[in-house]
Backbone as a ProteinNet text record, in pm:
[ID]
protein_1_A
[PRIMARY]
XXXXXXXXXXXXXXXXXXXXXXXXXXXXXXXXXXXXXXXXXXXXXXXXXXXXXXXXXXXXXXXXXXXXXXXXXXXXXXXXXXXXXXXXXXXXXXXXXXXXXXXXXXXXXXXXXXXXXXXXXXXXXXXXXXXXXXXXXXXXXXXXXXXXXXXXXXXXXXXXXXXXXXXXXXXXXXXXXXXXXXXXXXXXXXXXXXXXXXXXXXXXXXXXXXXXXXXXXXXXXXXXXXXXXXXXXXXXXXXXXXXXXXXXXXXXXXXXXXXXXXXXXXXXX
[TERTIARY]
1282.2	1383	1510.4	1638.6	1775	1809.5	1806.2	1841.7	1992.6	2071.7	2175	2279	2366.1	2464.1	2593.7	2682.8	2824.1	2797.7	2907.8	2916.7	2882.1	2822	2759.7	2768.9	2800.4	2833.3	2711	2623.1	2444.4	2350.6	2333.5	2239.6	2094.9	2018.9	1925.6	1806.5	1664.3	1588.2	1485.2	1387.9	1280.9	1145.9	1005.3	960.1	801.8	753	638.8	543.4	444	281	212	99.6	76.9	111.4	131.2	242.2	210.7	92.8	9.1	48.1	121.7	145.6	277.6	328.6	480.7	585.6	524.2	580.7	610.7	516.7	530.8	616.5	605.7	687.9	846.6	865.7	1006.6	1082.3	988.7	1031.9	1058	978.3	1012.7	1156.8	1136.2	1262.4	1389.9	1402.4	1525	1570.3	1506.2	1515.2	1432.1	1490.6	1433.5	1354.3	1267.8	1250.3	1305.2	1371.7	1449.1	1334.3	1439.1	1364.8	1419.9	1333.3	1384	1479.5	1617.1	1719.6	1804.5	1789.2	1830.3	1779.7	1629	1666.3	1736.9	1747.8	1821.4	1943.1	2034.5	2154.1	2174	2092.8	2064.8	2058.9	1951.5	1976.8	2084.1	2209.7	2272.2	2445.5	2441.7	2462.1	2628.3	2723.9	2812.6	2815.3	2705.9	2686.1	2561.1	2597.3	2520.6	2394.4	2373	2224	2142.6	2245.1	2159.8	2101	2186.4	2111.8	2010.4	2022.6	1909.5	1787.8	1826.4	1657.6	1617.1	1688.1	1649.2	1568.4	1646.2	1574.5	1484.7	1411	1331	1237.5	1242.2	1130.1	1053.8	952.5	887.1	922.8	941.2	957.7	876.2	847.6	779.1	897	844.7	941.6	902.6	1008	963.4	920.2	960.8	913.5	760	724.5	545.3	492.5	369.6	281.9	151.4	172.5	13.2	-75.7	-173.1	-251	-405.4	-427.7	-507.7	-667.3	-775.7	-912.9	-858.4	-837.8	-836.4	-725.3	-655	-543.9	-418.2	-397.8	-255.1	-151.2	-57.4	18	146.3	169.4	322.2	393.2	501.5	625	699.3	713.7	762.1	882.8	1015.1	1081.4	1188.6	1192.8	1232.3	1332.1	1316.2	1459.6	1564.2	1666.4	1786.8	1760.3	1748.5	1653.8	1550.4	1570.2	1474.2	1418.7	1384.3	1281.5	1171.3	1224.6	1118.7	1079.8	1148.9	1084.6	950.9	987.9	908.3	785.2	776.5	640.9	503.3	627.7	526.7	510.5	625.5	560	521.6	491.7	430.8	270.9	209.2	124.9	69.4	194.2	116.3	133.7	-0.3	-55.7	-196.8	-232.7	-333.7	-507.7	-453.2	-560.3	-556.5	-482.5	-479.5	-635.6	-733.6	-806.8	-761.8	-826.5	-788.1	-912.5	-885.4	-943.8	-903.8	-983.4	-877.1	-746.7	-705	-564.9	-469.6	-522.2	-435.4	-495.7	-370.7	-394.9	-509.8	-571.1	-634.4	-593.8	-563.3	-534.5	-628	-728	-875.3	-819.9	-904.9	-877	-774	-750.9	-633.1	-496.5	-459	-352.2	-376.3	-505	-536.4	-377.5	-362.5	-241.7	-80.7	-85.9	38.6	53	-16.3	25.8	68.8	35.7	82.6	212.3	241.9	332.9	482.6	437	570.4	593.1	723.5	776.3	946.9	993.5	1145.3	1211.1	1291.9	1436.3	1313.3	1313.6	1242.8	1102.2	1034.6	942.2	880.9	849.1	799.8	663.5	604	515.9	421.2	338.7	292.4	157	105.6	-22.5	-136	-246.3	-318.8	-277.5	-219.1	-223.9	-26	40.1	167.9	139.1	47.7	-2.3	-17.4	-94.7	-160.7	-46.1	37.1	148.8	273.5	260.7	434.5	366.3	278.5	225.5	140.6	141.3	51.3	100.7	226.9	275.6	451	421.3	583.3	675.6	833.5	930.2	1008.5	1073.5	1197.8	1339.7	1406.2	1552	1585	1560.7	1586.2	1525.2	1394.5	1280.9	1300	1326.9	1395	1457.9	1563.4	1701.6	1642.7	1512.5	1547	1355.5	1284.9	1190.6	1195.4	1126.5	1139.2	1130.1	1040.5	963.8	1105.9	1151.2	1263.9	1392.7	1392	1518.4	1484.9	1392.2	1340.3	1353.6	1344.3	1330	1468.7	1527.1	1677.6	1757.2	1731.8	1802.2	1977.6	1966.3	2114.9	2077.7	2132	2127.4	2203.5	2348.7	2440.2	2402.3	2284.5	2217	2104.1	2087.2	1973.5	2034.6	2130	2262.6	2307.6	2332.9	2402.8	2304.6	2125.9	2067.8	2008.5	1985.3	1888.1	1935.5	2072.1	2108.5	2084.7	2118.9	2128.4	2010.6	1890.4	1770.7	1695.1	1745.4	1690	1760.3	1854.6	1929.7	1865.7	1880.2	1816.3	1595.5	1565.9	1458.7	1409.7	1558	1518.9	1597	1703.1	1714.8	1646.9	1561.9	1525.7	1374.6	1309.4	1145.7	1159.6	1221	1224.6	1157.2	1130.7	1100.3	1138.8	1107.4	1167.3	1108.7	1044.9	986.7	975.4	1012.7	995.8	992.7	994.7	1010.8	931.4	840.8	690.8	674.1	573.8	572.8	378.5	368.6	204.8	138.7	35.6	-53.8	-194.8	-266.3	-406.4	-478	-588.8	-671.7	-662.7	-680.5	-714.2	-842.7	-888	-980.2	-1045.3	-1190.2	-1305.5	-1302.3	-1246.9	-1223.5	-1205.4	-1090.1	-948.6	-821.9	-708.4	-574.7	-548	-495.7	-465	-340.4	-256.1	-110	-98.9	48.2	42.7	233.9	227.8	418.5	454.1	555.6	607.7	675.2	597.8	672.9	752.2	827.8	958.7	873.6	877.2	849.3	928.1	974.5	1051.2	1057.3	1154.4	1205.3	1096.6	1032.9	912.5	791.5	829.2	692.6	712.1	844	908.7	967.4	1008.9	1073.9	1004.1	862.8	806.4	826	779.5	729	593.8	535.9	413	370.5	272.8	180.4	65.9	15.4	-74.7	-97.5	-32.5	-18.2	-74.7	-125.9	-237.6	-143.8	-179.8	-78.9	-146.1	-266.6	-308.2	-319.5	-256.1	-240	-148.9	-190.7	-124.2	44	70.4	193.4	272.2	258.2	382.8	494.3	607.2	765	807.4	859.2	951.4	1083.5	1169.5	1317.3	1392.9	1369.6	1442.8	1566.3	1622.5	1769.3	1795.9	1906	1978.8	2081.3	2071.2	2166	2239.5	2344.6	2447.8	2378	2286.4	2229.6	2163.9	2113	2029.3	2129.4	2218.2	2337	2359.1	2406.1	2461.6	2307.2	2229.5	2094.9	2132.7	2129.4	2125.7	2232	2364.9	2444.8	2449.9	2361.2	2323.7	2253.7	2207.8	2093.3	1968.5	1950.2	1792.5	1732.1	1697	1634.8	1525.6	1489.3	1391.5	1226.4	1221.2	1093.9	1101.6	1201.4	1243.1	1203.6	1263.8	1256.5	1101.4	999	854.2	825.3	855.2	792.1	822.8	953.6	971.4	879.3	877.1	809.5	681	620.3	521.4	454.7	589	565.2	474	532.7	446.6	580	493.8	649.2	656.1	790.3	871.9	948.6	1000.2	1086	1275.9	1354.9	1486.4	1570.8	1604.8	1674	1595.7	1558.3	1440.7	1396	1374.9	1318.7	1212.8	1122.4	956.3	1012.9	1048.6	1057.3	911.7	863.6	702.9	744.9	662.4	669.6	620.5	657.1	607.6	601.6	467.7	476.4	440.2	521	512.5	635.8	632	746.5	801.5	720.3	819.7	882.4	893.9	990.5	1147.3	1230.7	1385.3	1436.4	1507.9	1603	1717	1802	1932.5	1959.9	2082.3	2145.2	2270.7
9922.1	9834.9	9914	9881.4	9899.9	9905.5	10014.3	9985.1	9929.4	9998.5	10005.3	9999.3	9950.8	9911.6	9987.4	9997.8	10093.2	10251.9	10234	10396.9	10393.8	10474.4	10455.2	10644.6	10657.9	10752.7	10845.7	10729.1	10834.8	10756.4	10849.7	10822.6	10767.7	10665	10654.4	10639.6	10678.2	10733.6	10613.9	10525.5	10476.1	10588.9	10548.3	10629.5	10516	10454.8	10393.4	10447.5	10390.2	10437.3	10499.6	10545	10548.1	10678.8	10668.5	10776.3	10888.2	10934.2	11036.8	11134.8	11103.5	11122.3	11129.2	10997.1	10993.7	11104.5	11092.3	11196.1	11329.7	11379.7	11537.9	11539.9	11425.3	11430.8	11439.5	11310.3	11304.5	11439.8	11478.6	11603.7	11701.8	11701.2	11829.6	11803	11705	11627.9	11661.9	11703.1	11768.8	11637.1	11476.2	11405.1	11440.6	11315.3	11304.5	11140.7	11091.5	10959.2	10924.6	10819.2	10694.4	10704.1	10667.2	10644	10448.5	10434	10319.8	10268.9	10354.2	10321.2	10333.4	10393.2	10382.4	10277.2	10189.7	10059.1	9978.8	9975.7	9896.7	9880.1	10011.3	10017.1	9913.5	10011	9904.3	9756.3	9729.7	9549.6	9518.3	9563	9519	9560	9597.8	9662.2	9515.3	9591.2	9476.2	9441.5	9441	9435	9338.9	9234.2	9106.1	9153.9	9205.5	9256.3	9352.9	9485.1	9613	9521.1	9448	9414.6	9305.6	9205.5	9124.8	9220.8	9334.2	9420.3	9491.8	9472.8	9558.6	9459.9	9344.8	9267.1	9196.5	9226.2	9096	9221	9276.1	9447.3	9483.9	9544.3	9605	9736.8	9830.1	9975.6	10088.1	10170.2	10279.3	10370.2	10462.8	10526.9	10673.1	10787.8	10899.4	10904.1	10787.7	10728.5	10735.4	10808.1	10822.8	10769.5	10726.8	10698.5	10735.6	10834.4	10911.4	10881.9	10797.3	10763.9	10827.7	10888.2	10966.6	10846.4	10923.6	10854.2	10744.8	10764.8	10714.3	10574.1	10576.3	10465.8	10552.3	10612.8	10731.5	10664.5	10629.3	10671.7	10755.2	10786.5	10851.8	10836.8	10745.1	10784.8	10857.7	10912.3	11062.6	10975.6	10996.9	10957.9	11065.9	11118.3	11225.8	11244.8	11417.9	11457.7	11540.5	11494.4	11529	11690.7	11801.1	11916.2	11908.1	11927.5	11932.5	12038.2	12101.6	12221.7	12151.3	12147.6	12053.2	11875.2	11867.7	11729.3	11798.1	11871.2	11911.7	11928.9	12003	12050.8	11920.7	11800.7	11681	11607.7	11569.1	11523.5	11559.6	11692.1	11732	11762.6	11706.7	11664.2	11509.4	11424	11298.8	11347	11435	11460.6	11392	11422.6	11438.5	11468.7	11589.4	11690.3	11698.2	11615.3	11615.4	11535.4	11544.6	11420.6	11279.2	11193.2	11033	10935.1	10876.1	10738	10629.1	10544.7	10401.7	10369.5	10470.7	10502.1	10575	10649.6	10722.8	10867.9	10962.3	11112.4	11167.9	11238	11278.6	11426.7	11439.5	11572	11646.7	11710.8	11826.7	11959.6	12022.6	12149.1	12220.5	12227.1	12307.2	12219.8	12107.7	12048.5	12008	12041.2	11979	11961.7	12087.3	12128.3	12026.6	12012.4	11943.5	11813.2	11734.8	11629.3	11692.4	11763.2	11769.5	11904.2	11948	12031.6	11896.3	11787.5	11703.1	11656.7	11687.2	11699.6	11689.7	11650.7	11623.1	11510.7	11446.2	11321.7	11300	11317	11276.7	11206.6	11225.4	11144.2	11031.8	10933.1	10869.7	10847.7	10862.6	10866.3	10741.9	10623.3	10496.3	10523.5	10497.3	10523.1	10437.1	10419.1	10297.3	10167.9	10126.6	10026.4	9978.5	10069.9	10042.2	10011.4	10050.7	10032	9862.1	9848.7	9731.3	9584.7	9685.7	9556.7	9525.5	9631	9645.9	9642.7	9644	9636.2	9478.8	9445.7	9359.5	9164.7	9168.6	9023.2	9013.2	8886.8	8864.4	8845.6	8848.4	8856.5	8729.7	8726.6	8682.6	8736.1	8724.6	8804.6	8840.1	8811.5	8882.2	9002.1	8918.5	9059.3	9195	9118.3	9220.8	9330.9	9273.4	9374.8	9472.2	9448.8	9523.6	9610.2	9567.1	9645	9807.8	9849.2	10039.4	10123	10047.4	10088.9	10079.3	9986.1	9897.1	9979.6	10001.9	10097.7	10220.4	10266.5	10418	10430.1	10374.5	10409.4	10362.4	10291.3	10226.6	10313.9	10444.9	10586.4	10502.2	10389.1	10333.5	10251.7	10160.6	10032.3	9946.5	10008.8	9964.3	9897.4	9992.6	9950.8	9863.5	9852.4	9742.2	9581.4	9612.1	9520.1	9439.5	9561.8	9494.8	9441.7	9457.5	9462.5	9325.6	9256.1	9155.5	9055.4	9013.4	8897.3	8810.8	8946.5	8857.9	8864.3	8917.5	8902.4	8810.2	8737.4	8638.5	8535.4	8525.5	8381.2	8365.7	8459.8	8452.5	8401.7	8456.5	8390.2	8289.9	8208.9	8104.4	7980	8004.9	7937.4	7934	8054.9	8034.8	8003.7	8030.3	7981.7	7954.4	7910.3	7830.6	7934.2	8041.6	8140.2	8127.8	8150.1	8117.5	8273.3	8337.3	8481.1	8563.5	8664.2	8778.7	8910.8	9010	9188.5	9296.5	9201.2	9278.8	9388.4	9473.3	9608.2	9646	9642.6	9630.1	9800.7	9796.6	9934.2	9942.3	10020.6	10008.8	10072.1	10024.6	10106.1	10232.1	10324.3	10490.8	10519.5	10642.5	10701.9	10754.2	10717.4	10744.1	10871.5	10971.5	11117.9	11231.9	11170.3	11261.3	11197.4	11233.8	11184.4	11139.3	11012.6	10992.3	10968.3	10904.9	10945.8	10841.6	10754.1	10656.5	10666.4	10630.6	10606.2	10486.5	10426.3	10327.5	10261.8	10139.2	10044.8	9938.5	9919.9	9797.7	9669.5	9567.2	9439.8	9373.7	9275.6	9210.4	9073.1	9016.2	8924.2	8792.9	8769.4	8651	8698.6	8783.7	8851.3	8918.7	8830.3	8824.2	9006.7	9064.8	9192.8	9266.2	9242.7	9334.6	9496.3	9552.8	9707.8	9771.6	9768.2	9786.2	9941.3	9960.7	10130.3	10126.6	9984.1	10031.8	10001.3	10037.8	10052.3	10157	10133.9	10276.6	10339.4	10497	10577.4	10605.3	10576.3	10559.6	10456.9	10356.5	10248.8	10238.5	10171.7	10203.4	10167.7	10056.2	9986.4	10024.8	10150.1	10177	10224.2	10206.4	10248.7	10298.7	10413.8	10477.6	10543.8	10504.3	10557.1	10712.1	10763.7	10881.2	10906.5	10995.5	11034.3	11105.8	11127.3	11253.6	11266.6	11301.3	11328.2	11447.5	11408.9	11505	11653.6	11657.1	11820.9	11854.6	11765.5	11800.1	11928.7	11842.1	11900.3	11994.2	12057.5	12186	12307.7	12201.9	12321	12397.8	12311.7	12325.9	12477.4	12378.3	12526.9	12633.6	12664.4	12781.9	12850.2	12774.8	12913.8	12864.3	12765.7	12714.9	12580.1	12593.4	12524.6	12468.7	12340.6	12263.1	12358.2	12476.1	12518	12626.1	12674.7	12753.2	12693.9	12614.4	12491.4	12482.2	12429.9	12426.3	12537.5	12629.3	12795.3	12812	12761.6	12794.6	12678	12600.4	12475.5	12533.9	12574.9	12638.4	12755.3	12863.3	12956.7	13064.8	13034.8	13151.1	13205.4	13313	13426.5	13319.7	13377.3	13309.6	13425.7	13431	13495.4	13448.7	13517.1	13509.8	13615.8	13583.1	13696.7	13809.4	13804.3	13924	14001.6	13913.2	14026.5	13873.3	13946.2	13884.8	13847.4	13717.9	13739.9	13674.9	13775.4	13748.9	13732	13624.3	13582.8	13692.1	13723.7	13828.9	13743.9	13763	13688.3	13826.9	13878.7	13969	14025.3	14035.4	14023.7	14165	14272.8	14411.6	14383.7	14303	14276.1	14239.8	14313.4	14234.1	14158.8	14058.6	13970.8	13991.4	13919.6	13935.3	13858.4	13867.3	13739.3	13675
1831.7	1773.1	1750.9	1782.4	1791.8	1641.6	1542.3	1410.8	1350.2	1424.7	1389.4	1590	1592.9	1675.3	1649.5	1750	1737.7	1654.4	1627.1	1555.3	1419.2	1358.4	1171.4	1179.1	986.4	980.1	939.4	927.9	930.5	1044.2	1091.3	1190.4	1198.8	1217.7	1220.9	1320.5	1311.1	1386.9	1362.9	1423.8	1429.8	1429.1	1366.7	1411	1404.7	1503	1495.7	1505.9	1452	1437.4	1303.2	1344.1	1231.7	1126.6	1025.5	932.2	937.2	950.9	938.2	1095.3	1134.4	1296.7	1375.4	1265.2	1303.2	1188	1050.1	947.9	1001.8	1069.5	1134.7	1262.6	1307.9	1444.3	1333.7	1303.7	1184	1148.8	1088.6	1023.2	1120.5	1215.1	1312.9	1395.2	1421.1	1443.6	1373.6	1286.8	1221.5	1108.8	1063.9	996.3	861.6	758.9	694.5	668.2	606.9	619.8	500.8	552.3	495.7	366.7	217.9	82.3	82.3	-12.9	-89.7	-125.4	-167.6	-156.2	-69.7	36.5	196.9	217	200.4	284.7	156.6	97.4	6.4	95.4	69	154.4	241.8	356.5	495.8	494.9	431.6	391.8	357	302.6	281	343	462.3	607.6	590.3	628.2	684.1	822.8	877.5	1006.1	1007.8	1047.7	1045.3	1143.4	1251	1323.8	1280.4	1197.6	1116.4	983.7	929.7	797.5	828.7	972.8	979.2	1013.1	1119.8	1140.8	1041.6	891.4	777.9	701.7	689.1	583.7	662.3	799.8	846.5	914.2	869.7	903.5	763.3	786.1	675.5	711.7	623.4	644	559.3	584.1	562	429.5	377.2	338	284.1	220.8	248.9	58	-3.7	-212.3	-184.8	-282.1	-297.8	-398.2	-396.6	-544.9	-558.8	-662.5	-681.7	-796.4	-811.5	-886.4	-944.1	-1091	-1093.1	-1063.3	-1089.5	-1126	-1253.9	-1363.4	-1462.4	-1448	-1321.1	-1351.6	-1325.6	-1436.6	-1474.5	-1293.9	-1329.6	-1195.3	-1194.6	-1062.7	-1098.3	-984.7	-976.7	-901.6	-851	-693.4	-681.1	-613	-595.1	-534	-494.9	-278.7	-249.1	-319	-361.8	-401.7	-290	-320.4	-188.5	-176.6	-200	-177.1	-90.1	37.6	123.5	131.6	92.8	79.2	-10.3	-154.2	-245.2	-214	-142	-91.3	109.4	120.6	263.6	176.4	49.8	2.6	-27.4	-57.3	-55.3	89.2	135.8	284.9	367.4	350.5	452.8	479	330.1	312.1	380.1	443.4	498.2	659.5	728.7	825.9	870.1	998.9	1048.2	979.4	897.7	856.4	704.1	649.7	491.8	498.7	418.4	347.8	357	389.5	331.7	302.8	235.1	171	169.5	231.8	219.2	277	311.2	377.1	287.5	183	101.3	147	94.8	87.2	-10.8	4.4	-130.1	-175	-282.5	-346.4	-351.8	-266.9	-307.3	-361	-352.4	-419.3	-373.4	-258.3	-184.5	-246.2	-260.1	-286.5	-441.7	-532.8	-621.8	-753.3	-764.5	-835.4	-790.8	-706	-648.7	-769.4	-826.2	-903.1	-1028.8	-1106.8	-1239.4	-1223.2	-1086.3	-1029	-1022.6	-992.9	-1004.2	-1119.5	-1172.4	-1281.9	-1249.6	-1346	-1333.1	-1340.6	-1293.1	-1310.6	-1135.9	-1066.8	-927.5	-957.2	-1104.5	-1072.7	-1196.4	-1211	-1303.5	-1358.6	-1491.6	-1495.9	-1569.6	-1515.1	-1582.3	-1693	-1809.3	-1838.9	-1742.4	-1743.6	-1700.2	-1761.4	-1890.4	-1938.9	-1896.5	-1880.9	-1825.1	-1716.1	-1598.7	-1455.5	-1443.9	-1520.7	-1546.4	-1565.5	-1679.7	-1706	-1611.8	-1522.4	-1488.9	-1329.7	-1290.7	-1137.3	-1092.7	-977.2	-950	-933.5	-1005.2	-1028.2	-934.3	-897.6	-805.7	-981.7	-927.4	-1020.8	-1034.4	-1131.8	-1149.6	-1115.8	-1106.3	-1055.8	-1166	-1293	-1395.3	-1416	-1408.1	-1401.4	-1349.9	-1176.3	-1121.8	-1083.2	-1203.6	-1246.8	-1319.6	-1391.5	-1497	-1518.4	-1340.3	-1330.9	-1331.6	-1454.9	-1387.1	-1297.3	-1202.5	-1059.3	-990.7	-996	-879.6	-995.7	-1086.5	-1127.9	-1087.8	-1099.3	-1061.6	-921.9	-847.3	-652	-621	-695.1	-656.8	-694.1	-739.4	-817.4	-919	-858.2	-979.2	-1040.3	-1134.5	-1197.1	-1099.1	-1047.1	-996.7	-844.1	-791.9	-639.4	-656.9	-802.7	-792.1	-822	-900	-921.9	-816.2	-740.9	-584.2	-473.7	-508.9	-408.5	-445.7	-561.4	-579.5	-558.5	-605.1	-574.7	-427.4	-335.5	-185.6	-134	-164	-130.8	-213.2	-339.5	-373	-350.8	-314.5	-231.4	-105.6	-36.2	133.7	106.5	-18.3	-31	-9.2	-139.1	-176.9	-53.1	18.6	151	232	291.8	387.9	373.7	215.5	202.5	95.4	42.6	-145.1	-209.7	-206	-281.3	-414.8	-505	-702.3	-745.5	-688.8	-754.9	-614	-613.7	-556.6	-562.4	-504.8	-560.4	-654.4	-637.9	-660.1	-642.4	-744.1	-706.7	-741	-625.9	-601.5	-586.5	-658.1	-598.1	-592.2	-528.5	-420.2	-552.6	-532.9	-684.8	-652.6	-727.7	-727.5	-669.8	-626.1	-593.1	-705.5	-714.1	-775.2	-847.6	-750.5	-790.5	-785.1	-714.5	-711.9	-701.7	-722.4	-686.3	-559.6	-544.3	-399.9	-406.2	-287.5	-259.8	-102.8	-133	-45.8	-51.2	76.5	78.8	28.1	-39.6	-40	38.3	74.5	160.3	110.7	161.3	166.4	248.7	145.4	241.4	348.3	441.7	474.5	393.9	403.9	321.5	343	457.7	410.2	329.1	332	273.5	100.4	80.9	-103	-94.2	17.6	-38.5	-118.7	-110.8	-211.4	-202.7	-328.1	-330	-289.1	-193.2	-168.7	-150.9	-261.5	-294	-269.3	-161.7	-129.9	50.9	96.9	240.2	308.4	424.4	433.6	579.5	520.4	638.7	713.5	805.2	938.9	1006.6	942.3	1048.2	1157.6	1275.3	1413.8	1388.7	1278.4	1299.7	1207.5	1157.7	1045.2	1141.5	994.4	1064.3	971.7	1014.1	903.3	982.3	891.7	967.1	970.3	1007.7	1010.1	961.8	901	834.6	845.1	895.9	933.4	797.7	656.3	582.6	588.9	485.6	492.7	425.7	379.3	267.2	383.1	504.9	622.7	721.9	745.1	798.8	741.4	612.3	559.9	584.1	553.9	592.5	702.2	819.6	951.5	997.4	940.2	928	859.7	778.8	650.3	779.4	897.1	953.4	906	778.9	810	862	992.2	1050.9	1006.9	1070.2	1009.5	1005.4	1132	1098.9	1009.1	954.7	879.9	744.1	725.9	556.2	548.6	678	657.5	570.4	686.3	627.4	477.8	419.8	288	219.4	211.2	172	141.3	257.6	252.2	212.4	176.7	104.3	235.3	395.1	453.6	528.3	585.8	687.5	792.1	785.2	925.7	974	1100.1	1169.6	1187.9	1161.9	1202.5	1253.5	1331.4	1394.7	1449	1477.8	1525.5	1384.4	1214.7	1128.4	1108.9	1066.2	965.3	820.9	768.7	656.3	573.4	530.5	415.1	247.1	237.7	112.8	40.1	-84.3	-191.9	-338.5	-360.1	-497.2	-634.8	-665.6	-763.5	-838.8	-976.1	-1100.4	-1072.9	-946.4	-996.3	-808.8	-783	-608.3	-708.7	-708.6	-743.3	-639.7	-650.7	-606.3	-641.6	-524.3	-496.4	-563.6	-622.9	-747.8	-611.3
[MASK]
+++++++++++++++++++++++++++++++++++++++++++++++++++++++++++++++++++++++++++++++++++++++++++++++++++++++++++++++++++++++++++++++++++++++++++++++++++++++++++++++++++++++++++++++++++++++++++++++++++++++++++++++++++++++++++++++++++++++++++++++++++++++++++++++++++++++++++++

């Protein structure tokens, strides 16, 4: 599918199949995947064909949701730092664990959930899970869901985003509630981990957390941002950023650079 037409000042990438497959291709690719508020954007495109293949597509995205055994959930939503955003997606592979179609956190990744912390992620109890997940909206509601304020990173983009997706609802399927923000039960026992998908507009624009990342028909869009770009020209390349992400040696320039984890190595200020 043709995302975008003429010249646009960010570039965008399709990437079909299933996530677990297309994520690593993405990334190697020198992109990042489109978040939640990139398709927001997009839907709302002054370009009458980009914003119809936005709002009449379901999309994939690079917004996570990690839910413990007990319920507990938490909202990760990428942070523009691509180094600290590579350390989580690059977990939706091939060879991670899955269940149901979610990631599972085992022992090797066990640490990674209570490691996200910060303004990037939100955290629900089970009984907030319960109240604030699972039901279509009101446009009031809407405005003023945390999930849908939290992944919309503004007030101002959620402001600008609801109105015309609940008019186009309610014209084109009498829709009266939409923008739901749905999630897949948790795993028995351990943390699991699912991307957030974007609905298309017959399908009420929902928030969907429980979409499974080996299915043949996911899409997620690629982004070429602007912090991508300054990487690029710093000299670190996308397999470069892995390696740091990852915390193993990489090569530049003809030197080995090896990670050292110890308090008597000084650093350069």
């Amino acid at each position: 599918m043709e995302l975008y037409t003429g010249k646009v000042l960010e570039p965008r990438k399709e990437f079909y199949g299933k996530n677990v497959d297309t994520m690593p291709e993405l990334l190697a690719a020198g992109y990042l995947p489109g978040t939640v508020a990139n398709i927001m954007d997009d839907r709302q495109h002054p370009d009458d064909k980009v914003r119809g293949n936005f709002r009449n597509n379901y999309f994939d995205t690079g917004d996570m949701v990690f839910r413990k055994p007990d319920g507990e959930t938490k909202l990760w939503r990428m942070p523009e730092d691509p180094i600290a955003a590579l350390r989580v997606l690059k977990l939706i592979n091939p060879k991670t664990p899955r269940s149901n179609g979610a990631i599972l956190l085992t022992e090797q990744n066990a640490e990674l959930y209570d490691a996200l912390t910060g303004p990037d992620t939100k955290t629900f109890t089970p009984s907030e899970a319960t109240e604030y997940f699972g039901k279509s909206l009101t446009e009031e509601q809407a405005r003023t869901h945390p999930a849908w304020q939290f992944l919309a990173r503004t007030q101002e983009r959620l402001d600008a985003y609801v109105p015309g997706v609940f008019k186009e609802g309610k014209d084109r399927f009498q829709y009266d509630t939409m923008m739901g923000a749905y999630l897949a039960g948790p795993d028995a026992n351990v943390v699991n981990g699912r991307a957030w998908l974007v609905d298309p507009i017959n399908y009420w624009s929902d928030l969907s957390g429980d979409s499974d990342l080996g299915l043949n028909f996911g899409r997620l869009v690629g982004v070429a941002p602007e912090a991508q770009s300054r990487a690029k020209n710093e000299g670190l390349d996308r397999n470069i950023q892995l390696a740091l992400a990852d915390r193993t040696a990489f090569g530049y320039n003809g030197t080995l650079y090896v990670p050292v984890g110890s308090e008597n190595v000084q650093l350069r200020e």
